[in-house]
N, CA, C and O atoms as a GROMACS GRO file, in nm:
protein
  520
    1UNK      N    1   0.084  -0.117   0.000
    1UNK     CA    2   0.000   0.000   0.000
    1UNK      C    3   0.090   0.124   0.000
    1UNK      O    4   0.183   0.138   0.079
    2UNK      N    5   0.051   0.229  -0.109
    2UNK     CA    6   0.176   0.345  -0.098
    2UNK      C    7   0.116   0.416  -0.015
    2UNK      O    8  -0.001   0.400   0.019
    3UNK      N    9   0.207   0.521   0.034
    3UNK     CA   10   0.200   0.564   0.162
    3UNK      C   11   0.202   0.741   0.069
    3UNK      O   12   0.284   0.780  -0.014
    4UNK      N   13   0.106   0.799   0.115
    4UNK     CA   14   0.017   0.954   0.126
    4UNK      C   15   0.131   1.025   0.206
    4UNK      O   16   0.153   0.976   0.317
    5UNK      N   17   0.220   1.148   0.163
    5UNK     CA   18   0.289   1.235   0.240
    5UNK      C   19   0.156   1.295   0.296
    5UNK      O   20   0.055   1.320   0.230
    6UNK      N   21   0.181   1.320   0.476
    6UNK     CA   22   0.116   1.393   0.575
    6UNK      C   23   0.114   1.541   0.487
    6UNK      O   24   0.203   1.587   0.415
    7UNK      N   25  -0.060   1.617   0.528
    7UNK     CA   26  -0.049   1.698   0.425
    7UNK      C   27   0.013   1.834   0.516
    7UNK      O   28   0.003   1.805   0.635
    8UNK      N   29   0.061   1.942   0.503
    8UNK     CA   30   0.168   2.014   0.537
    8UNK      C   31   0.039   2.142   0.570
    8UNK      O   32  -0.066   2.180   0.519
    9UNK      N   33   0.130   2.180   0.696
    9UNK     CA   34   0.025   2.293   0.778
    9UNK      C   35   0.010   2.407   0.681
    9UNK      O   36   0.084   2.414   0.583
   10UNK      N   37  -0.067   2.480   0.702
   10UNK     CA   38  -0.113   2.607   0.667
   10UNK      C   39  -0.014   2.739   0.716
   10UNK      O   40   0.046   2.725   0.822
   11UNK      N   41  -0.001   2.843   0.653
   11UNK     CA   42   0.135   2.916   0.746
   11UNK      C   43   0.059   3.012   0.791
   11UNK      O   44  -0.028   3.073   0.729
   12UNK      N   45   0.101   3.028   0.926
   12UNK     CA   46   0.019   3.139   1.000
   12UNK      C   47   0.066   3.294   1.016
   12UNK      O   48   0.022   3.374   1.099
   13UNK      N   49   0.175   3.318   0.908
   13UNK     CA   50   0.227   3.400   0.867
   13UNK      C   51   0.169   3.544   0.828
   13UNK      O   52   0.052   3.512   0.807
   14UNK      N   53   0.175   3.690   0.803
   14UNK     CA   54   0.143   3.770   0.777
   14UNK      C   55   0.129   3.747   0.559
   14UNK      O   56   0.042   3.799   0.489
   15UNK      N   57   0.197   3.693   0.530
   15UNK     CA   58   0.237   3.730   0.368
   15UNK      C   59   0.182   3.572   0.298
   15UNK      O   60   0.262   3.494   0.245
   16UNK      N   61   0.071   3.551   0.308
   16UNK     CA   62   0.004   3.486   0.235
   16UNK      C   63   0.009   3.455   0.108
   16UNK      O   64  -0.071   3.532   0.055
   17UNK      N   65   0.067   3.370   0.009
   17UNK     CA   66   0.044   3.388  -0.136
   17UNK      C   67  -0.081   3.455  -0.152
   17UNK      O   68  -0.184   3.454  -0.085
   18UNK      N   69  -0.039   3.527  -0.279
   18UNK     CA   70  -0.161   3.643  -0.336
   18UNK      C   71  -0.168   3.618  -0.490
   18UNK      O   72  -0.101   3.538  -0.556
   19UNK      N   73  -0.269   3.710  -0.536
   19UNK     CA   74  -0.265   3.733  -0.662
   19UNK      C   75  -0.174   3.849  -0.711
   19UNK      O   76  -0.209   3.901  -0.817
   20UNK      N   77  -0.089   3.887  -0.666
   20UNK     CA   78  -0.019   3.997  -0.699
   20UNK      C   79   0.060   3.978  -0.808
   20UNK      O   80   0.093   3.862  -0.830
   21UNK      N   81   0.109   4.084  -0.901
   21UNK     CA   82   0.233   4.039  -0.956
   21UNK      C   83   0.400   4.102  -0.892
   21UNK      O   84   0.394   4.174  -0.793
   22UNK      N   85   0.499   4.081  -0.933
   22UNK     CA   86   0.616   4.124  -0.835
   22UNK      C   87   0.617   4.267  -0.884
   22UNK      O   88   0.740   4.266  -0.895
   23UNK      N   89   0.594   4.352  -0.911
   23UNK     CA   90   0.577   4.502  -0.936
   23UNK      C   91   0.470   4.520  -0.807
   23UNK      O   92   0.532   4.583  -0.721
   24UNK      N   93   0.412   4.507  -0.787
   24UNK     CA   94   0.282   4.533  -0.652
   24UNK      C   95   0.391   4.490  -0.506
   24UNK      O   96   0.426   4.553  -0.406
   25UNK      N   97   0.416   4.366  -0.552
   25UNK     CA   98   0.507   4.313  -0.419
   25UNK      C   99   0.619   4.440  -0.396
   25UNK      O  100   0.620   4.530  -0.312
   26UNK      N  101   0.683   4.418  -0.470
   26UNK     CA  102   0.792   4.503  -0.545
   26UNK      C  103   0.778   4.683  -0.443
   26UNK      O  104   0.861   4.720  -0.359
   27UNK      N  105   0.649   4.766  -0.488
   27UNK     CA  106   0.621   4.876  -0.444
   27UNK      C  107   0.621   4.889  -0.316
   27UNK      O  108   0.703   4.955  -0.253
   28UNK      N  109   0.508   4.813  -0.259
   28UNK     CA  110   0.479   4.751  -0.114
   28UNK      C  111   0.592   4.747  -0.028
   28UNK      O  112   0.603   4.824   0.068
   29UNK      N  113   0.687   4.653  -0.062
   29UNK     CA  114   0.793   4.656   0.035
   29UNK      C  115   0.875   4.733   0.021
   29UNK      O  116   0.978   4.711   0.085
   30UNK      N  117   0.873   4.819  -0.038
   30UNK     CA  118   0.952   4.936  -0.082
   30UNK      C  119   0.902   5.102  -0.050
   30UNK      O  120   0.954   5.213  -0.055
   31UNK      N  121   0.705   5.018   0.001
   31UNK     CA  122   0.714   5.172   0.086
   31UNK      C  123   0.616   5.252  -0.023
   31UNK      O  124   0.524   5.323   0.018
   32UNK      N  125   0.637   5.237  -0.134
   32UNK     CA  126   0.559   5.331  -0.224
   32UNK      C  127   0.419   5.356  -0.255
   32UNK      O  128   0.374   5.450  -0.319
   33UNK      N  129   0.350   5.248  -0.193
   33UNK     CA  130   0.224   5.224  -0.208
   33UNK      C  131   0.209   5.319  -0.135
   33UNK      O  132   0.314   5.331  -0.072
   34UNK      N  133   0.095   5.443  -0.086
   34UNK     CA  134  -0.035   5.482   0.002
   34UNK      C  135  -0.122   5.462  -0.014
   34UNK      O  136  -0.204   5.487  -0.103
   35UNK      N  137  -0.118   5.402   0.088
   35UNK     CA  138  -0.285   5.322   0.101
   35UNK      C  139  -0.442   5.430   0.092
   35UNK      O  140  -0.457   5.547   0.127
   36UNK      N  141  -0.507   5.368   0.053
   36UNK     CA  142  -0.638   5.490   0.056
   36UNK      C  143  -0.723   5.483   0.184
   36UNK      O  144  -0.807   5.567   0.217
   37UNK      N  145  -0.696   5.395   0.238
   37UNK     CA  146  -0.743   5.384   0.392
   37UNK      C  147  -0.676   5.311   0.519
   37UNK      O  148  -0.634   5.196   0.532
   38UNK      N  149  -0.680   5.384   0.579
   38UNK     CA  150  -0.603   5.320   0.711
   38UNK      C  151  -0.729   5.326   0.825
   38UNK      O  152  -0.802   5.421   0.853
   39UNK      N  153  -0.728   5.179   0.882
   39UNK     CA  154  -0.775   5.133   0.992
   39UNK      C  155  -0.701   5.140   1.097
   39UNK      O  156  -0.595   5.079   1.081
   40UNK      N  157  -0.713   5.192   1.202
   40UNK     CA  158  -0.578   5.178   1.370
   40UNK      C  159  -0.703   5.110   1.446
   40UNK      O  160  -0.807   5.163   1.485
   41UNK      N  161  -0.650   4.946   1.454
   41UNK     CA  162  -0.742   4.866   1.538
   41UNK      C  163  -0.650   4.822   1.692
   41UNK      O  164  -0.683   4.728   1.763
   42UNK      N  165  -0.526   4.917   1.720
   42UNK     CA  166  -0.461   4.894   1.807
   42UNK      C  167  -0.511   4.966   1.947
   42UNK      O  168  -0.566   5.075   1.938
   43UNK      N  169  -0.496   4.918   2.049
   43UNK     CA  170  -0.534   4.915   2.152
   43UNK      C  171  -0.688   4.962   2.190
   43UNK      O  172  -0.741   5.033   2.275
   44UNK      N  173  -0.724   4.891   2.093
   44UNK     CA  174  -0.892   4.852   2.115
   44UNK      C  175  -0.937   4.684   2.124
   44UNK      O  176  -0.902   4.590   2.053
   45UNK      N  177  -1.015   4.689   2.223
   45UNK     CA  178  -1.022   4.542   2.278
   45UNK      C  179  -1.107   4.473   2.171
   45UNK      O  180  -1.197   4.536   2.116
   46UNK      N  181  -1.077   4.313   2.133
   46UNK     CA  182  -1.160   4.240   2.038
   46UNK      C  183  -1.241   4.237   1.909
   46UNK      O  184  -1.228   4.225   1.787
   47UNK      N  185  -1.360   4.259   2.031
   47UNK     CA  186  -1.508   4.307   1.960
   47UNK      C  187  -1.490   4.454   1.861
   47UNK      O  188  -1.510   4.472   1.741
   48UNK      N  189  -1.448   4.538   1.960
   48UNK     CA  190  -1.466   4.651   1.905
   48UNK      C  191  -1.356   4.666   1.784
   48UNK      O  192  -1.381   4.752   1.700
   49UNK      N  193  -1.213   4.575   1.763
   49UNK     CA  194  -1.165   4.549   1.669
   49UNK      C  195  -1.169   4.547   1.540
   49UNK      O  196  -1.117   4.611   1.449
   50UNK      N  197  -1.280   4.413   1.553
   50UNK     CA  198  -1.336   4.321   1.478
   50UNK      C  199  -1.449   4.420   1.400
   50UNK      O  200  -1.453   4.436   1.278
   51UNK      N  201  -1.518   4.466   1.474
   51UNK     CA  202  -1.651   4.554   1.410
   51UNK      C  203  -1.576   4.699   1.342
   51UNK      O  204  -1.610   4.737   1.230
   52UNK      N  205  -1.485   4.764   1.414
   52UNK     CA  206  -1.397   4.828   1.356
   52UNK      C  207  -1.356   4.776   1.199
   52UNK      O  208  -1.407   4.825   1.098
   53UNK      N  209  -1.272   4.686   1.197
   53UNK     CA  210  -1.219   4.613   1.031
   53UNK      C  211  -1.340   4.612   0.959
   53UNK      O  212  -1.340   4.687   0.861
   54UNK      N  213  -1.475   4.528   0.987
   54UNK     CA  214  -1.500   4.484   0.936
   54UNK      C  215  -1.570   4.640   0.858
   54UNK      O  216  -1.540   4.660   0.741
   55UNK      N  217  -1.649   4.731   0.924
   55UNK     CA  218  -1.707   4.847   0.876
   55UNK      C  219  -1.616   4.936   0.798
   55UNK      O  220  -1.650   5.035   0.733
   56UNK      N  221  -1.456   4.873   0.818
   56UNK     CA  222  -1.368   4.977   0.739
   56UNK      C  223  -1.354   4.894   0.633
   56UNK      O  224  -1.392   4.964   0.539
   57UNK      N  225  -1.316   4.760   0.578
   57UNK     CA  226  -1.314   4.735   0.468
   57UNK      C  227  -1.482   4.723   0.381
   57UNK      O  228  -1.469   4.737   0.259
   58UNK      N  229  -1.585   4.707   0.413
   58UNK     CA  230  -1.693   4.745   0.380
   58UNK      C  231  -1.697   4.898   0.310
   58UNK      O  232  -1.749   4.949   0.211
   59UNK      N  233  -1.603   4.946   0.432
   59UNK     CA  234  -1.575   5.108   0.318
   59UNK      C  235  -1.518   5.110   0.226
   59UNK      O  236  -1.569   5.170   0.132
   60UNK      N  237  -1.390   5.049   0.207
   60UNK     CA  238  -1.307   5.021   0.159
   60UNK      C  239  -1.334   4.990  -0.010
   60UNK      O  240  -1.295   5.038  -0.117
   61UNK      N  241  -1.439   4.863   0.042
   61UNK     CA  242  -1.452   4.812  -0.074
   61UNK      C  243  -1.562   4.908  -0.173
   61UNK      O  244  -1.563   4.914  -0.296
   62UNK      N  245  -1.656   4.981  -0.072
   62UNK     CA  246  -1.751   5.097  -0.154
   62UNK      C  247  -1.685   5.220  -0.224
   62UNK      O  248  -1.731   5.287  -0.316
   63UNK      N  249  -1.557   5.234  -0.152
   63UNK     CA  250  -1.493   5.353  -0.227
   63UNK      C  251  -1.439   5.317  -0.347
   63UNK      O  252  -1.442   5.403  -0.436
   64UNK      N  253  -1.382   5.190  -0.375
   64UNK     CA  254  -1.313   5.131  -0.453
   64UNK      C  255  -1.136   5.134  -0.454
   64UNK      O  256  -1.055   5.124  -0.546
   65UNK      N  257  -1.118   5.154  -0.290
   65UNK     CA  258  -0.979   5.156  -0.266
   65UNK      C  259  -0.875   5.020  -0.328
   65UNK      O  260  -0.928   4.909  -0.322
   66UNK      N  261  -0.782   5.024  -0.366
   66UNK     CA  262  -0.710   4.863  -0.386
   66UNK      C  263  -0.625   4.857  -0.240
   66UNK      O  264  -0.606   4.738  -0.211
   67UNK      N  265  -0.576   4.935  -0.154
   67UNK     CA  266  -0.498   4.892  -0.013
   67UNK      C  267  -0.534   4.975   0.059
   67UNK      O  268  -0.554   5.097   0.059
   68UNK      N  269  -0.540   4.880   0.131
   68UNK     CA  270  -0.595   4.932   0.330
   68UNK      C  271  -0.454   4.896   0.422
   68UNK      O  272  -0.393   4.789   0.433
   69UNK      N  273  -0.430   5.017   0.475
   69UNK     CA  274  -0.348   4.952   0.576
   69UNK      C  275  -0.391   4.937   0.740
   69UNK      O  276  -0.397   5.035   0.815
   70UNK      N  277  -0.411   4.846   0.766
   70UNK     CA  278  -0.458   4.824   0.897
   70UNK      C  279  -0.348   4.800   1.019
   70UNK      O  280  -0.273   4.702   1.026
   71UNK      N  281  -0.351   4.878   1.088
   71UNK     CA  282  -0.265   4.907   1.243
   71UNK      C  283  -0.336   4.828   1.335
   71UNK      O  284  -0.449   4.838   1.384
   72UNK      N  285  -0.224   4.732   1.347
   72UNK     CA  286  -0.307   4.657   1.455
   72UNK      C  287  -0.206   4.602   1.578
   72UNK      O  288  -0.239   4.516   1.661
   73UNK      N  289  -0.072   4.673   1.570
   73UNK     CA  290   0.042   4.628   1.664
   73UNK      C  291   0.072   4.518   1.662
   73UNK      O  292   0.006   4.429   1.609
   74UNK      N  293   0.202   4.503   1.732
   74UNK     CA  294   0.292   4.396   1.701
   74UNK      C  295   0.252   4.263   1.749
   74UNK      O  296   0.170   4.249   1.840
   75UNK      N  297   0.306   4.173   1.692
   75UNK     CA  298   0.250   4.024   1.743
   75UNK      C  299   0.322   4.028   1.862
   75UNK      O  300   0.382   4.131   1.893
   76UNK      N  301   0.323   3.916   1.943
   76UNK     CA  302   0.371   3.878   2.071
   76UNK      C  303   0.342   3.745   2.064
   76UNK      O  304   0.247   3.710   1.994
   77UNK      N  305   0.420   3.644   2.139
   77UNK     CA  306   0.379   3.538   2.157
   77UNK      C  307   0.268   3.501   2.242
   77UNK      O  308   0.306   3.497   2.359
   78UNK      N  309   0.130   3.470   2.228
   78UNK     CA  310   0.027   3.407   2.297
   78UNK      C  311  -0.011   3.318   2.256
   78UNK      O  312  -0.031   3.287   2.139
   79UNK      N  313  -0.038   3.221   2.427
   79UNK     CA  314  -0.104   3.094   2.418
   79UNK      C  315  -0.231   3.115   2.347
   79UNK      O  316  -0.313   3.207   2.345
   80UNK      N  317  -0.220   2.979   2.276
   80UNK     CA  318  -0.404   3.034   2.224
   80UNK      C  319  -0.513   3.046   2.316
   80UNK      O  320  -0.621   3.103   2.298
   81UNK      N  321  -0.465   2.978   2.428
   81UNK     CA  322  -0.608   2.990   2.513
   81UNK      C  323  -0.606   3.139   2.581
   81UNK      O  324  -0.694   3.149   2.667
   82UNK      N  325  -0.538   3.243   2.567
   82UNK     CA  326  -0.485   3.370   2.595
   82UNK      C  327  -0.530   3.456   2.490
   82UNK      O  328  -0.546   3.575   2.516
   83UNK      N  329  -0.554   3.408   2.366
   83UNK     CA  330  -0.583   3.508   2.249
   83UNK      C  331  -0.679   3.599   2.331
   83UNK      O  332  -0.627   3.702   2.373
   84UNK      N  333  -0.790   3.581   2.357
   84UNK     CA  334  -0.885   3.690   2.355
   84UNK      C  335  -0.870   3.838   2.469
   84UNK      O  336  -0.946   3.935   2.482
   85UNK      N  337  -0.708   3.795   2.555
   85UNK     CA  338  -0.695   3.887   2.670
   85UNK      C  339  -0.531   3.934   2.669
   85UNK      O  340  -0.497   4.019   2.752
   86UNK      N  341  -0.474   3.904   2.616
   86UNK     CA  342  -0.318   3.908   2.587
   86UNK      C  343  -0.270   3.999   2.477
   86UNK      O  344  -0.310   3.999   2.361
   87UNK      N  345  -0.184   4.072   2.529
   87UNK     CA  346  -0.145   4.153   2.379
   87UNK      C  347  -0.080   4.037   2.293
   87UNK      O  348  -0.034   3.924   2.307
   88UNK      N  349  -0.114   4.171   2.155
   88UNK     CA  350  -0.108   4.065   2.027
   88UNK      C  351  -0.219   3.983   2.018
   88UNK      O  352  -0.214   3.898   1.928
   89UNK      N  353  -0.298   3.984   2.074
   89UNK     CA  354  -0.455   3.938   2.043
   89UNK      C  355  -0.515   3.925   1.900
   89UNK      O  356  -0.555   3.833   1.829
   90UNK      N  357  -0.501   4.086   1.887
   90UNK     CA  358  -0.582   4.125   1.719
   90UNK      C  359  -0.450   4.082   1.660
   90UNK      O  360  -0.455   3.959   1.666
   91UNK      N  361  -0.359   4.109   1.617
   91UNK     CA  362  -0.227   4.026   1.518
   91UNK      C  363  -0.271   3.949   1.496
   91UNK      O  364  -0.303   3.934   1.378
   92UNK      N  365  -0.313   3.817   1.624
   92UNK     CA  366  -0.293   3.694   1.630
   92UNK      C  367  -0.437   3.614   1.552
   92UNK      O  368  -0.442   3.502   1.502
   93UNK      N  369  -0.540   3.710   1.564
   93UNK     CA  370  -0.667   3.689   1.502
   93UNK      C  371  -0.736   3.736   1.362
   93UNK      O  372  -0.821   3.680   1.293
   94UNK      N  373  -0.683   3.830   1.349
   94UNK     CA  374  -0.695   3.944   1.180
   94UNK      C  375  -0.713   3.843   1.131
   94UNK      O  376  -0.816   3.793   1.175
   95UNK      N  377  -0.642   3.755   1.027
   95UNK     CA  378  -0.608   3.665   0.883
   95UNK      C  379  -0.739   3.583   0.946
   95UNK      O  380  -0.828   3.558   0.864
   96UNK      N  381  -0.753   3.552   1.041
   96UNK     CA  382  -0.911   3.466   1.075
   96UNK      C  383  -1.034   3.527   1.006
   96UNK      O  384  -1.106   3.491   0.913
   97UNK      N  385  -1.031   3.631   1.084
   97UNK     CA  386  -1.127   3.715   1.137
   97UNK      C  387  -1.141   3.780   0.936
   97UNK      O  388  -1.253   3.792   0.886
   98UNK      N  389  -1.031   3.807   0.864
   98UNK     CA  390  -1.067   3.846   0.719
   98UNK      C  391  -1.090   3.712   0.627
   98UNK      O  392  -1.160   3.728   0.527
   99UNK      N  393  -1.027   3.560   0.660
   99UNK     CA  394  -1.070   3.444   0.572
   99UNK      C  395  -1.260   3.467   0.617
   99UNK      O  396  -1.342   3.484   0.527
  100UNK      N  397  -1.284   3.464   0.706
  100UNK     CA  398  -1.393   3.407   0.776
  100UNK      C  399  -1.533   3.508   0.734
  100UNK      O  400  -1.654   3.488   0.746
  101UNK      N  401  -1.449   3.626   0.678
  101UNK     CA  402  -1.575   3.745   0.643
  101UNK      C  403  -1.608   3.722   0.501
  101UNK      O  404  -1.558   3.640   0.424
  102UNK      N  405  -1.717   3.825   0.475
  102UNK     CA  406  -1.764   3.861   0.379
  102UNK      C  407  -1.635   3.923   0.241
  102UNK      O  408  -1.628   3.903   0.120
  103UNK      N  409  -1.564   3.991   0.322
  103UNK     CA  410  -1.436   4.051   0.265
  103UNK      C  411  -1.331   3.948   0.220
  103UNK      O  412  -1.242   3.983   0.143
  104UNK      N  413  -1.340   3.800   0.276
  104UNK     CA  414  -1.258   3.727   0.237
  104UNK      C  415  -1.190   3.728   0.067
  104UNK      O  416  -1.076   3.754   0.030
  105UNK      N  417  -1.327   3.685  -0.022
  105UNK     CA  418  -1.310   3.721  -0.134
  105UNK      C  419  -1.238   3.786  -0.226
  105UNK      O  420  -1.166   3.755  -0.321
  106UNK      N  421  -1.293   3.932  -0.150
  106UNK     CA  422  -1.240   4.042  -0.242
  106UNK      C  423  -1.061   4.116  -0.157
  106UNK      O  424  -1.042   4.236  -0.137
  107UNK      N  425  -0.989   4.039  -0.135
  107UNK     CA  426  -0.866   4.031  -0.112
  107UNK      C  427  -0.810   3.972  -0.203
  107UNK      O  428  -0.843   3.862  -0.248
  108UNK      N  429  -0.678   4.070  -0.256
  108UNK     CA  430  -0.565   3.977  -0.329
  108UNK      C  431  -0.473   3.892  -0.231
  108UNK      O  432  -0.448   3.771  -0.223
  109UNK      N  433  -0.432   4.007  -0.159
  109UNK     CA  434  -0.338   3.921  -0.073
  109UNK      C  435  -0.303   4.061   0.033
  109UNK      O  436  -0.322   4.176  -0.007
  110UNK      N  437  -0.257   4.034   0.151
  110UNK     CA  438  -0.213   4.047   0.288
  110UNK      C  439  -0.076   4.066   0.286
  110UNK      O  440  -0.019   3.959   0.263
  111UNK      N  441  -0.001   4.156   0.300
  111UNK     CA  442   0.172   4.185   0.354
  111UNK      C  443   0.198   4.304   0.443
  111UNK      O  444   0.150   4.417   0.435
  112UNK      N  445   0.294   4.248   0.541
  112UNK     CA  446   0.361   4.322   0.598
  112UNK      C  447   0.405   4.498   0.550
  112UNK      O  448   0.474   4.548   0.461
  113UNK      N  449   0.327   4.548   0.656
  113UNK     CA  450   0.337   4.680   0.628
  113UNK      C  451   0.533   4.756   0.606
  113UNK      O  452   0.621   4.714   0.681
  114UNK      N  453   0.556   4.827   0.534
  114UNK     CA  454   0.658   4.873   0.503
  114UNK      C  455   0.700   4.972   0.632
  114UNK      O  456   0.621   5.059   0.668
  115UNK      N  457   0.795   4.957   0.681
  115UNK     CA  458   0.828   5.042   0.802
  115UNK      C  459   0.768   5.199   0.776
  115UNK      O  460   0.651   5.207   0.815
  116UNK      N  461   0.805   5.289   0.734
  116UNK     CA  462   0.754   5.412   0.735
  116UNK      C  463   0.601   5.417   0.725
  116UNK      O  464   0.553   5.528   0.705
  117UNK      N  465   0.497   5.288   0.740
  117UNK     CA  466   0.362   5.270   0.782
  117UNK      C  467   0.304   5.181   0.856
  117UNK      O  468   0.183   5.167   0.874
  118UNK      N  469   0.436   5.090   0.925
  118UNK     CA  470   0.372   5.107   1.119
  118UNK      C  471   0.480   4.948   1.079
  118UNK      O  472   0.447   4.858   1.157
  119UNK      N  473   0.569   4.913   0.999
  119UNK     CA  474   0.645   4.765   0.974
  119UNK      C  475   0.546   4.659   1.046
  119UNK      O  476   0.433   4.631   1.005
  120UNK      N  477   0.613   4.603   1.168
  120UNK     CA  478   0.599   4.512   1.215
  120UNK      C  479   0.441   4.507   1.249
  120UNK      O  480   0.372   4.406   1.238
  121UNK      N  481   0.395   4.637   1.292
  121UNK     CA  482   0.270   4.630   1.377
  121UNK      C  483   0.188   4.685   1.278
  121UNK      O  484   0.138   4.788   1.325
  122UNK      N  485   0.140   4.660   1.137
  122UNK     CA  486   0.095   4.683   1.083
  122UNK      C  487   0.068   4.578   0.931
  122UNK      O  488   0.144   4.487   0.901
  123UNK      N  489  -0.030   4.610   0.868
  123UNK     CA  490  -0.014   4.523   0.726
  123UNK      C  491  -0.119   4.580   0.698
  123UNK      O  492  -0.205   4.625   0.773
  124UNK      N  493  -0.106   4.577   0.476
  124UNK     CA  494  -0.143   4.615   0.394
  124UNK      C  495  -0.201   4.524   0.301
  124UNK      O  496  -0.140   4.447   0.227
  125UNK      N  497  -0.323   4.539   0.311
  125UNK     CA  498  -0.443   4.418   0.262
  125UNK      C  499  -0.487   4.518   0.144
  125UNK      O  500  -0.544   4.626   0.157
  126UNK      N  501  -0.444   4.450   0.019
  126UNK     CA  502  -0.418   4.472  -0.082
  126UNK      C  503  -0.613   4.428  -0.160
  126UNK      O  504  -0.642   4.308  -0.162
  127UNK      N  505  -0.688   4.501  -0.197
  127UNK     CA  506  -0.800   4.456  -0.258
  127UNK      C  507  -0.785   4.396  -0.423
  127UNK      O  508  -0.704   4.439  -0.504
  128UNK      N  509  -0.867   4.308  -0.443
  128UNK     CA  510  -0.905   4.267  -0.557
  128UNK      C  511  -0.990   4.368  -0.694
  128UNK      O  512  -1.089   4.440  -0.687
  129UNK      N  513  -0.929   4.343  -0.775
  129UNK     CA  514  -0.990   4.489  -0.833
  129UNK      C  515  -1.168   4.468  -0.909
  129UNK      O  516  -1.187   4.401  -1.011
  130UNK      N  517  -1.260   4.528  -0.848
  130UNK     CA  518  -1.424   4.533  -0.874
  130UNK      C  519  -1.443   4.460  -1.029
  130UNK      O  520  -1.555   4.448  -1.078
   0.00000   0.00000   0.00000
């Protein structure tokens, strides 16, 4: 009986394969992009996070922006059973919280914000074009 390679985790990473091409990548990490909307979901607890993102890319997507940069501070290591009270909470939940929406869809792809727009504690969710 041949033997099935174990299938290989999912990466829980900020930089998701996208639809991008390397000119988009390219800009992005280089800073050049401005985004047409910025969300600061940092040091706001959960809920109010969550309803925060979700009403800003809803905007997002009505204005017809292509990148949002969303501030949401730096990761930290937390237990998962800690997510909902631990900093790095929202870091640790975002990529959920956007597969799991309505907005899932209309995403190309997710990267790490370029330092001169918040680096580490930040990322630039790149829209799908209407």
């Amino acid at each position: 009986m041949p033997r099935t390679p174990a299938p290989q985790p999912k990466s829980s990473g900020c930089n998701p394969p996208g639809n991008l091409d390397s000119h988009w990548d390219r800009k992005l990490k280089a800073g050049e992009i401005v985004p047409e909307l910025t969300l600061d979901l940092h040091g706001r607890g959960l809920d109010a996070a969550y309803t925060r993102l979700m009403d800003g890319m809803a905007q997002a997507r009505l204005m017809g922006a292509r990148c949002v940069l969303v501030v949401t501070g730096k990761s930290r290591p937390v237990d998962p059973a800690d997510r909902g009270s631990k900093r790095g909470a929202i870091r640790a939940k975002i990529l959920d919280w956007l597969a799991a929406s309505e907005h899932g869809a209309g995403i190309a792809a997710v990267r790490r914000a370029h330092q001169r727009h918040g680096g580490d504690g930040a990322l630039y969710i790149v829209l799908r074009r209407s």
